[in-house]
C-alpha positions in Angstrom: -60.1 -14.3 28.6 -62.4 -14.5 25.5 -61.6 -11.5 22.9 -65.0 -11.9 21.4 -66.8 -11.0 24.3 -64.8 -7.7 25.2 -65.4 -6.9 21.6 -69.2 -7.3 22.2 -69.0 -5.5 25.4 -67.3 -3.0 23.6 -69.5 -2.4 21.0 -72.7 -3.3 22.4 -74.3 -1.4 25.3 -77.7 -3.1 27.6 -80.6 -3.4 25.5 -82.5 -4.1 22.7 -80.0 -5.3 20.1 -80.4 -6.9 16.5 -78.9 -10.6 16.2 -77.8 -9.3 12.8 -75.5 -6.7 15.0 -74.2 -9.3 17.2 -73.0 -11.7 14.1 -71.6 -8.5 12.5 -69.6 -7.4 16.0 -68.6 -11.1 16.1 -67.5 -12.1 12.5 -69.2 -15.5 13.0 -71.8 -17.1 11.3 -75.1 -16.9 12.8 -75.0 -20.3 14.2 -71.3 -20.3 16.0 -72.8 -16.2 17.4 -75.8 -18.3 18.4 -73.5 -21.0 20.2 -71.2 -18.1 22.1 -74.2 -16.2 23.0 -75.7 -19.2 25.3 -72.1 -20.1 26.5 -71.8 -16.2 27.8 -75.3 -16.1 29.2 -74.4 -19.4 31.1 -71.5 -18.7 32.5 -73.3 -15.2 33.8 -72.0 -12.6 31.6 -75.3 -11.3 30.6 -79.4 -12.1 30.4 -80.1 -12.8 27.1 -83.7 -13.1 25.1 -84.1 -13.7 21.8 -87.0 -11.9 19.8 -89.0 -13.8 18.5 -89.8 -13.8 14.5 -87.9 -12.5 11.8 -86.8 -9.1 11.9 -87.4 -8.0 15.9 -85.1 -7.2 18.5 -83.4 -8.9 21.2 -82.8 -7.9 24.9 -79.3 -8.2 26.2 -78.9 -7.1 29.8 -74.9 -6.6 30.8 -74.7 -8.5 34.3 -70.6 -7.9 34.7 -68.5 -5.5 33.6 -66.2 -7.7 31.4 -63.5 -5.3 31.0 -63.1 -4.4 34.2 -62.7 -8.5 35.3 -60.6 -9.3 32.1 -58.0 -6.2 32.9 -57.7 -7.4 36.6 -57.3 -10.9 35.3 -54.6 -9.2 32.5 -52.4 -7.3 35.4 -52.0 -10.4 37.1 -50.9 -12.1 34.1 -48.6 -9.6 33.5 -46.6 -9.4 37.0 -46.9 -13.2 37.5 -46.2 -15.2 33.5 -43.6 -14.7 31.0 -43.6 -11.7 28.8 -45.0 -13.8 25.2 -48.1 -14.7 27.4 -49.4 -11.6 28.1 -49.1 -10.0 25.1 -50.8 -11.7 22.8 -54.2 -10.6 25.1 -52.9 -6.9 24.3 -53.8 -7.3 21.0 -57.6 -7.2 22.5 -60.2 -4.6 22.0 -59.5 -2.5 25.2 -61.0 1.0 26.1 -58.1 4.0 25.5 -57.8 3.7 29.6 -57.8 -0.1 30.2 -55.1 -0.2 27.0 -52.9 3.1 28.9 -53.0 0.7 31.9 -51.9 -2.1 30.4 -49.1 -1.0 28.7 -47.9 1.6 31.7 -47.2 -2.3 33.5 -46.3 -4.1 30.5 -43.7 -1.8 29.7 -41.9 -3.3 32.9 -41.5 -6.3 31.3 -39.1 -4.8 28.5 -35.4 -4.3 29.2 -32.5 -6.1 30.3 -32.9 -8.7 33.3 -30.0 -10.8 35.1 -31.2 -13.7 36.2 -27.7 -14.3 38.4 -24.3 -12.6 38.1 -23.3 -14.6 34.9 -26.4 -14.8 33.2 -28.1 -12.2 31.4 -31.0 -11.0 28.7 -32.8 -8.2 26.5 -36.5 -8.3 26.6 -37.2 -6.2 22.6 -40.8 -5.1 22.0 -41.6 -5.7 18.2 -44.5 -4.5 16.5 -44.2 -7.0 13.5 -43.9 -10.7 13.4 -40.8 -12.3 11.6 -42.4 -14.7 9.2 -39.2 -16.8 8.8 -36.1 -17.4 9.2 -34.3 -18.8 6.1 -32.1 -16.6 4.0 -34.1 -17.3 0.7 -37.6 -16.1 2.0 -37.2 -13.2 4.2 -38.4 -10.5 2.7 -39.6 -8.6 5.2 -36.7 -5.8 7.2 -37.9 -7.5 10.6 -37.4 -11.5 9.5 -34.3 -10.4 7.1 -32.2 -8.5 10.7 -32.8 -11.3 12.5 -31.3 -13.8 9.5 -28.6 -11.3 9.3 -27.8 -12.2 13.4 -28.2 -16.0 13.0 -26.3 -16.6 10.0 -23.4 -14.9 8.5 -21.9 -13.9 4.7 -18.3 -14.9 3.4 -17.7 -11.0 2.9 -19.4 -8.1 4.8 -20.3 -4.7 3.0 -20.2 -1.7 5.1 -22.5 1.5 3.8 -19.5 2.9 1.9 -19.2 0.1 -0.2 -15.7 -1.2 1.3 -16.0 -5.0 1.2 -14.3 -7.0 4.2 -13.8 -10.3 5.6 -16.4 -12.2 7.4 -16.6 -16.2 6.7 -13.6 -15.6 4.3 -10.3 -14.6 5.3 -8.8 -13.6 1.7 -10.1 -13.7 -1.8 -8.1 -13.3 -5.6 -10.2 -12.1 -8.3 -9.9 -11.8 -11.8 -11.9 -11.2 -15.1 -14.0 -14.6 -15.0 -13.2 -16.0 -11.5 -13.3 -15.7 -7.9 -11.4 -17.4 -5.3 -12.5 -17.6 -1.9 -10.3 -18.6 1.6 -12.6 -19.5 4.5 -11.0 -19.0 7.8 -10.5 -22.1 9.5 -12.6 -23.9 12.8 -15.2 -22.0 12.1 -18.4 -23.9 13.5 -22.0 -23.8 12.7 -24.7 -23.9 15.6 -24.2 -27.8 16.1 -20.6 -28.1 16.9 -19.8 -29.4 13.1 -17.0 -27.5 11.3 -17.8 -25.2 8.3 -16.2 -26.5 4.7 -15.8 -25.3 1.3 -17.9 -27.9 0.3 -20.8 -26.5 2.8 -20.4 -23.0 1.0 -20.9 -24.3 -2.6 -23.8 -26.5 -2.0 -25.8 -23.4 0.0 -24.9 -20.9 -2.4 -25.6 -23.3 -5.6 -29.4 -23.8 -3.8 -29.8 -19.9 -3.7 -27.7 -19.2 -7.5 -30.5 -20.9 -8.9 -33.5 -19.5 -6.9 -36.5 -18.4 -8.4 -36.0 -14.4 -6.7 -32.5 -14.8 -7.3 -31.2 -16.5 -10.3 -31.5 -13.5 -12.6 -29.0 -11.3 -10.1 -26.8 -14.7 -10.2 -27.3 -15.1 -13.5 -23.4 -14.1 -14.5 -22.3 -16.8 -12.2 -21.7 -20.2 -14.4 -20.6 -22.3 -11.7 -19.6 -22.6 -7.8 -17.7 -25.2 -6.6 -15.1 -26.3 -3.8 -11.5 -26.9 -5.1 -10.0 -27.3 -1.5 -11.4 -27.9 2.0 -11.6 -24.0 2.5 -11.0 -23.0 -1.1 -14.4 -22.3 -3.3 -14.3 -20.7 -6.6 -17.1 -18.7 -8.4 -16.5 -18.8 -12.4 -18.1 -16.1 -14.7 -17.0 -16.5 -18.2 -18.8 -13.4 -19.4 -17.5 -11.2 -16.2 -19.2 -10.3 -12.7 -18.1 -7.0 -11.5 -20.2 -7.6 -8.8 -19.8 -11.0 -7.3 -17.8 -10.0 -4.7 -20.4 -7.6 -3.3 -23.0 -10.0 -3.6 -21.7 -12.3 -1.5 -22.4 -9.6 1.7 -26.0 -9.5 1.2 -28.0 -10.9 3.4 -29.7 -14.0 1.2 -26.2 -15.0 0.5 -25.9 -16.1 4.3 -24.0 -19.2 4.9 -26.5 -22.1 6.7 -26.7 -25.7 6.3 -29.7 -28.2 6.6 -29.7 -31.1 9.3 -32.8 -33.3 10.0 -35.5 -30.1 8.5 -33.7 -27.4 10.5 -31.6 -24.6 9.3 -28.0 -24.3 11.2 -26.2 -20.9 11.1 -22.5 -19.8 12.2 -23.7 -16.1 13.7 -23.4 -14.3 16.8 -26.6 -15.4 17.9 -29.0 -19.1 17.3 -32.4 -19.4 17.7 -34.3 -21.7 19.8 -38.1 -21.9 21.2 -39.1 -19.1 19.2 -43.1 -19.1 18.3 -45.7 -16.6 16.8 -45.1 -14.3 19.5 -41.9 -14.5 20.8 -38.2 -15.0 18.8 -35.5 -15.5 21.2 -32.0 -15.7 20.2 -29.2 -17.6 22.4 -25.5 -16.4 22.3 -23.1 -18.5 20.4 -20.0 -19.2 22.9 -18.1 -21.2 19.9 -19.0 -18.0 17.5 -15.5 -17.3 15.7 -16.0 -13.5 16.0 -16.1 -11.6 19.3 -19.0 -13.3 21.6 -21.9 -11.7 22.3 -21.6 -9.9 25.6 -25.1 -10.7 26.1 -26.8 -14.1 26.8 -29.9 -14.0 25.1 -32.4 -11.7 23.4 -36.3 -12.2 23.0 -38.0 -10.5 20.6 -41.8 -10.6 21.7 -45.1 -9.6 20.0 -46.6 -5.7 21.2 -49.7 -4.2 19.6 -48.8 -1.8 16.3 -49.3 1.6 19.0 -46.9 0.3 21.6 -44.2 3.1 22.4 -41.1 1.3 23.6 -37.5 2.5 24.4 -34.6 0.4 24.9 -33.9 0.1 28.5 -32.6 -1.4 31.4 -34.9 -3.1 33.4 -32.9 -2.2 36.4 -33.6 1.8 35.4 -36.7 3.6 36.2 -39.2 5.2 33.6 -37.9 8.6 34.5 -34.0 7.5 33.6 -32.5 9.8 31.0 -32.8 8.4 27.5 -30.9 9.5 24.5 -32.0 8.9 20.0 -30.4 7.4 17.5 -31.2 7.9 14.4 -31.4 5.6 11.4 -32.9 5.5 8.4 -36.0 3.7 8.5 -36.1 3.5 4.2 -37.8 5.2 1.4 -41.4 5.4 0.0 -42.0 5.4 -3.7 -45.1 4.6 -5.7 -44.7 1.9 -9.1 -47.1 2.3 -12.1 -47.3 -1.3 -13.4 -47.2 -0.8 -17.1 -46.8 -4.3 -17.9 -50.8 -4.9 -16.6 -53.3 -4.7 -19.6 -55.1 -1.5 -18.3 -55.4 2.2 -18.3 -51.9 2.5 -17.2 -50.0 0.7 -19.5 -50.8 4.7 -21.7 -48.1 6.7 -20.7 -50.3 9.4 -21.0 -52.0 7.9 -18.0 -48.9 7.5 -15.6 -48.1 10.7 -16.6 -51.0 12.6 -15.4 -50.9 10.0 -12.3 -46.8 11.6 -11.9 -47.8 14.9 -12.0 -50.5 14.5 -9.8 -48.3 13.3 -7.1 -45.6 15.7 -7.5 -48.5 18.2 -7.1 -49.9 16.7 -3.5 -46.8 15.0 -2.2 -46.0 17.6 0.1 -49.3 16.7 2.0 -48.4 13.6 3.2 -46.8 14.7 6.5 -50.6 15.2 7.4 -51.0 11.6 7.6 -47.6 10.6 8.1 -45.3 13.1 10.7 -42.7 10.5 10.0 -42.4 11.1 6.5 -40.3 13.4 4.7 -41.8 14.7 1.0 -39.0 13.7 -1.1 -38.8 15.4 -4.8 -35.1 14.6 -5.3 -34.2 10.6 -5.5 -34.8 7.5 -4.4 -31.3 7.0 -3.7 -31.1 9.1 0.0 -28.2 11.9 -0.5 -29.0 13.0 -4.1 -31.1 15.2 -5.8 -32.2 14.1 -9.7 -33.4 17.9 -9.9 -36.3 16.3 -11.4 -39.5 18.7 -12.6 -42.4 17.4 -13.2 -44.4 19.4 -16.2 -48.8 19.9 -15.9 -49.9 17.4 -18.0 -53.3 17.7 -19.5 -56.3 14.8 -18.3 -56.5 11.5 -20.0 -59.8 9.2 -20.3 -59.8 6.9 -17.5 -62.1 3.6 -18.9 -62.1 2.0 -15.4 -61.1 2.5 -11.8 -57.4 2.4 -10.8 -56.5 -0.6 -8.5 -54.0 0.4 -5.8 -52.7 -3.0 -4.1 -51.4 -2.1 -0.4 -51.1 -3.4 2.9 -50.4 -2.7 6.7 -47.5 -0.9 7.1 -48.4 1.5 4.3 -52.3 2.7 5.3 -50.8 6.4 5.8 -49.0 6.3 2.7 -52.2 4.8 0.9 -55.0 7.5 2.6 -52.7 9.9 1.6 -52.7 9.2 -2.5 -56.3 7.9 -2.5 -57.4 11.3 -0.9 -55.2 13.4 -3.9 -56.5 11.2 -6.7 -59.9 11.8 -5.2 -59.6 15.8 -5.0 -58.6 15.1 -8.8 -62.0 12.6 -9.7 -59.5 10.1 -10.5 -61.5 6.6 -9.8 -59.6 4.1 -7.7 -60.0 0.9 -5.9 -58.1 0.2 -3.1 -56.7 -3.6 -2.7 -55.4 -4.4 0.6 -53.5 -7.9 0.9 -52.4 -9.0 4.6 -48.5 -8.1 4.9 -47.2 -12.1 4.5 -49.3 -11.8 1.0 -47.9 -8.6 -0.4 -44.5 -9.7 0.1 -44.3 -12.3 -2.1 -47.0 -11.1 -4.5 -45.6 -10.6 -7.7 -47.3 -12.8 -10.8 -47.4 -11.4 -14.2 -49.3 -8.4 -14.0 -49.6 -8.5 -10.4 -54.0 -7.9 -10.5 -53.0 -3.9 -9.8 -52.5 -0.5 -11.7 -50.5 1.0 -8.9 -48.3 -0.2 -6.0 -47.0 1.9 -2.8 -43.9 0.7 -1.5 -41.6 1.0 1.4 -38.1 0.0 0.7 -35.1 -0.5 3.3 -31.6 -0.7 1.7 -29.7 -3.5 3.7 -26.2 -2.1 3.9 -24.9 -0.7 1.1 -27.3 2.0 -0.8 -25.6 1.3 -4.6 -25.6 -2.3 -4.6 -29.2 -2.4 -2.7 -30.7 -0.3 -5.1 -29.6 -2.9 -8.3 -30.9 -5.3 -6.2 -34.4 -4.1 -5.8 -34.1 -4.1 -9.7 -33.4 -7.4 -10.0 -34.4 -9.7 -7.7 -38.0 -12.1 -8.2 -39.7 -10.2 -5.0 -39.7 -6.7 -7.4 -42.8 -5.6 -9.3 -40.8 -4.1 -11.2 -38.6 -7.3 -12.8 -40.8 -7.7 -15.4 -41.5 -4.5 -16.8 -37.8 -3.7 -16.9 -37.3 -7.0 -19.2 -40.1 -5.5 -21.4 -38.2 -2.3 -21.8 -35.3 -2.5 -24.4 -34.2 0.8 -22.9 -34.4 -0.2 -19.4 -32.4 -3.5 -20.1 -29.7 -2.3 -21.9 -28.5 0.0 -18.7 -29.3 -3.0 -16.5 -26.5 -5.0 -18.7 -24.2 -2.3 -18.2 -23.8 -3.6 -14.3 -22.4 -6.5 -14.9 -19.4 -5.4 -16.7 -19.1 -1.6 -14.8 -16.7 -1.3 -12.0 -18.5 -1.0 -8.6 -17.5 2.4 -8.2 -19.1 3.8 -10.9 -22.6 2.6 -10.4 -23.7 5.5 -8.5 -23.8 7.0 -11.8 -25.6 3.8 -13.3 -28.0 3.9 -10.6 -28.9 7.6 -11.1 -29.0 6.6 -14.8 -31.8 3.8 -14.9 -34.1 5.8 -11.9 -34.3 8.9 -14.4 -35.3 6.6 -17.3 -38.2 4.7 -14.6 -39.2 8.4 -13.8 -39.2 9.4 -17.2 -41.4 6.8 -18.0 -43.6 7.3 -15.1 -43.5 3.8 -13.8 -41.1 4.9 -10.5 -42.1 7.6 -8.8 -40.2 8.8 -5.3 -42.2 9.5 -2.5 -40.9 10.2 0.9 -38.1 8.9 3.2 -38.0 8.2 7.0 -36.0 8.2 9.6 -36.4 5.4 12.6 -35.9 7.1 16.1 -34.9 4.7 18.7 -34.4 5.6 22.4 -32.1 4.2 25.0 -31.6 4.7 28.5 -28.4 5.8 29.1 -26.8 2.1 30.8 -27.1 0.6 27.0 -23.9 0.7 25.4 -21.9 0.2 22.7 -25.3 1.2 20.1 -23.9 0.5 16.6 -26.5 0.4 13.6 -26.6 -3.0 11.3 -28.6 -4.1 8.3 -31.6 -2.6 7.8 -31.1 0.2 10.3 -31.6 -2.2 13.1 -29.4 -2.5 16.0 -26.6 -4.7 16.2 -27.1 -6.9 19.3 -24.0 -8.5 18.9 -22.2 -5.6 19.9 -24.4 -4.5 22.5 -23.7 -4.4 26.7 -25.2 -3.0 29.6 -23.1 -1.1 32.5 -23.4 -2.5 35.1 -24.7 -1.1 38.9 -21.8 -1.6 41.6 -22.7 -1.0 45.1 -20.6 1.6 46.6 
């Protein structure tokens, strides 16, 4: 199946047509749209004849109805290959009905499957691909939960902030140091034992990261005094080494021959573009997964998926759980040489979206206004005053991507009601992510944040670490840094109250403006059990079991 020529079937009807249309329909050059076109009239797709002379149009008679052929073809791949192979031709410009079809069988697919009475899997949809794996670079929620089941921490942080043991069986801590125990036989993915001196050298690697060697920045030196003793020296203090050491780029891995090797739940193996699949760890020093394997696999961006059983019908009962699926906010980069660095400028640019964010349920159900906080559970009581037009010298450059077209069709059409000139930017989602040079190219950025675990220790980190846009216009700010050196010496409990602190001082200077949060619904039939929600709001699949069917 050829995805060009349902897209010209698609778009182009029996005949006259212009070859300009065809190359447009095809994004090809003239000469590759020239090359398909005789391939497709050869193999007896269609009569095709060129007009002759510049500027007159060509005759293209339809001989088979392609979609028709290519979805027969599709249905058969689906009930006969493996799950990663049919959906890739999914992603394929299909009529409303063909698509309905499609899915109503590839929905099948999903859901748990024993192959015999010991050996068992979960087949996930997932709308987004996980661009990698290693605990330095995902910066994306989908890559970032699946590091978070391959590898583990030393400590785990639960949402309330309570730190406990994961890798680490113990700790001491003083003023300047901390001393870490690692439990002992624990094994990485290859069968070799974990040591202190394992832990140093990873964590030394990601210490003095690019994204992360500002956050680590306290931290002088790591180093193993004992085959499971490691100790973390601050000099100057670290109030919050300990809870860095649960976040999820602070996983534990080790390199052998180009590949990363984990201790977690769950390893990785034949995973591709389309497809992750994760393999149960039967040597994993926790509790062992009660399920085999898990495959994550590829599903167009509309796909409506529920967690299920494979053994269950479609019309089995399902029940929701709830998580929350992060916050939206909009950054003014004042660092950029534009318009916007005037805080007369982000000011009128605030006030304008206090005045229309209650319309962005219209394009986004999802999406809760939010006029409170960032920080989900409190309320800033923040009012935002009329302020009076500035001169605008230029158009406003929004940068944006995928995931956020609602968010972004929702502020260019207020700052259009208003005449406010903008430019819209869109970077493919792998780009945006790690997009973050000096002044970035852009006046305004949307962005959707997930907190991994803990909300008060997530929200310092999106501060802090080299992935923010807003790093370097907090450095720039003598205000800004002088609460962001207040962390490193305040008790952990009390930075709530820090936290609430430096947001009012970004939304006073109109460079961080809330938007909306949302909540993630995800259904289950009712044989799923044991549902507990991890980092990110995702699932934990660690945990996870299905109840069995017993004859009788």
């Amino acid at each position: 199946m050829e995805k060009n020529l349902l897209a010209l079937w698609q778009a182009v009807p029996s005949g006259e047509i212009k070859k300009e249309k065809i190359v447009e329909v095809l994004d090809l050059s003239a000469k590759q749209a020239t090359r398909y076109i005789r391939k497709w009239a050869a193999e007896g797709w269609f009569n095709y004849i060129s007009g002759r002379g510049r500027g007159n149009s060509s005759e293209l008679q339809w001989l088979k109805n392609v979609e028709e052929i290519y979805e027969k073809q599709l249905m058969e791949i689906i009930e006969q290959e493996a799950v990663e192979t049919s959906s890739k031709y999914l992603m394929y410009d299909w009529s409303i009905d063909s698509k309905t079809r499609l899915i109503n069988k590839f929905r099948s697919k999903f859901g748990f499957f024993q192959h015999t009475s010991d050996v068992d899997k979960l087949i996930i949809p997932r709308k987004y691909a996980v661009t990698t794996m290693h605990p330095l670079e995902a910066a994306d929620i989908q890559s970032a939960n699946v590091v978070a089941t391959i590898f583990n921490r030393l400590v785990a942080v639960d949402a309330a902030g309570k730190v406990l043991p994961e890798l680490a069986h113990s700790w001491d801590v003083s003023a300047t140091r901390l001393r870490m125990y690692l439990k002992k036989d624990v094994k990485f993915h290859d069968d070799s034992f974990l040591t202190a001196e394992d832990v140093a050298e990873c964590l030394n690697r990601l210490r003095t990261h690019v994204h992360y060697k500002e956050l680590w920045e306290p931290v002088e030196k790591i180093q193993a005094v004992g085959p499971l003793v490691i100790d973390f020296d601050f000099p100057s203090g670290c109030s919050y080494c300990l809870q860095m050491l649960g976040l999820m780029n602070s996983s534990i891995y080790k390199e052998s021959q180009g590949q990363l090797i984990g201790t977690g739940s769950f390893y990785a193996d034949n995973s591709h573009d389309f497809k992750t699949v994760l393999h149960a760890f039967k040597d994993f020093f926790g509790e062992r997964p009660l399920l085999d394997r898990v495959e994550f696999v590829q599903v167009p961006s509309d796909f409506d998926f529920v967690y299920r059983s494979a053994t269950q019908p479609d019309t089995e009962k399902t029940f929701m759980v709830e998580s929350d699926s992060g916050v939206g906010v909009v950054i003014m980069n004042a660092f950029r040489n534009s318009d916007i660095r005037r805080k007369e400028v982000r000011d009128y640019l605030h006030w304008i979206i206090a005045k229309y964010r209650h319309e962005i349920v219209q394009y986004n159900p999802r999406a809760l206004p939010n006029h409170q906080s960032m920080l989900i559970g409190q309320n800033q009581h923040y009012q935002v005053e009329e302020v009076k037009r500035p001169i605008f010298t230029k158009p406003l450059i929004i940068k944006t991507t995928d995931y956020l077209e609602k968010a972004t069709a929702w502020i260019q059409a207020a700052f259009e009601k208003e005449g406010i000139p903008i430019e819209i930017q869109h970077l493919p989602f792998e780009e945006m992510l790690f997009d973050n040079g000096i002044d970035q190219q852009a006046d305004l950025f949307i962005r959707g944040e997930v907190f991994e675990m803990n909300q008060n220790f997530s929200f310092y980190h999106f501060l802090k670490n080299g992935n923010s846009p807003l790093v370097k216009m907090i450095n720039t700010d003598e205000n800004l840094s002088h609460l962001l050196e207040k962390y490193v010496h305040s008790p952990f409990e009390e930075w709530l109250s820090l936290n609430l602190k430096v947001e009012k001082a970004l939304m006073d200077s109109s460079i961080l403006i809330p938007l909306y949060y949302e909540k993630r619904q995800i259904p289950f039939s009712a044989d799923l059990m044991n549902i507990n929600i991890s980092h990110f709001g995702y699932v934990d699949f660690s945990k996870l079991w299905v109840r069995p069917t017993i004859a009788g």
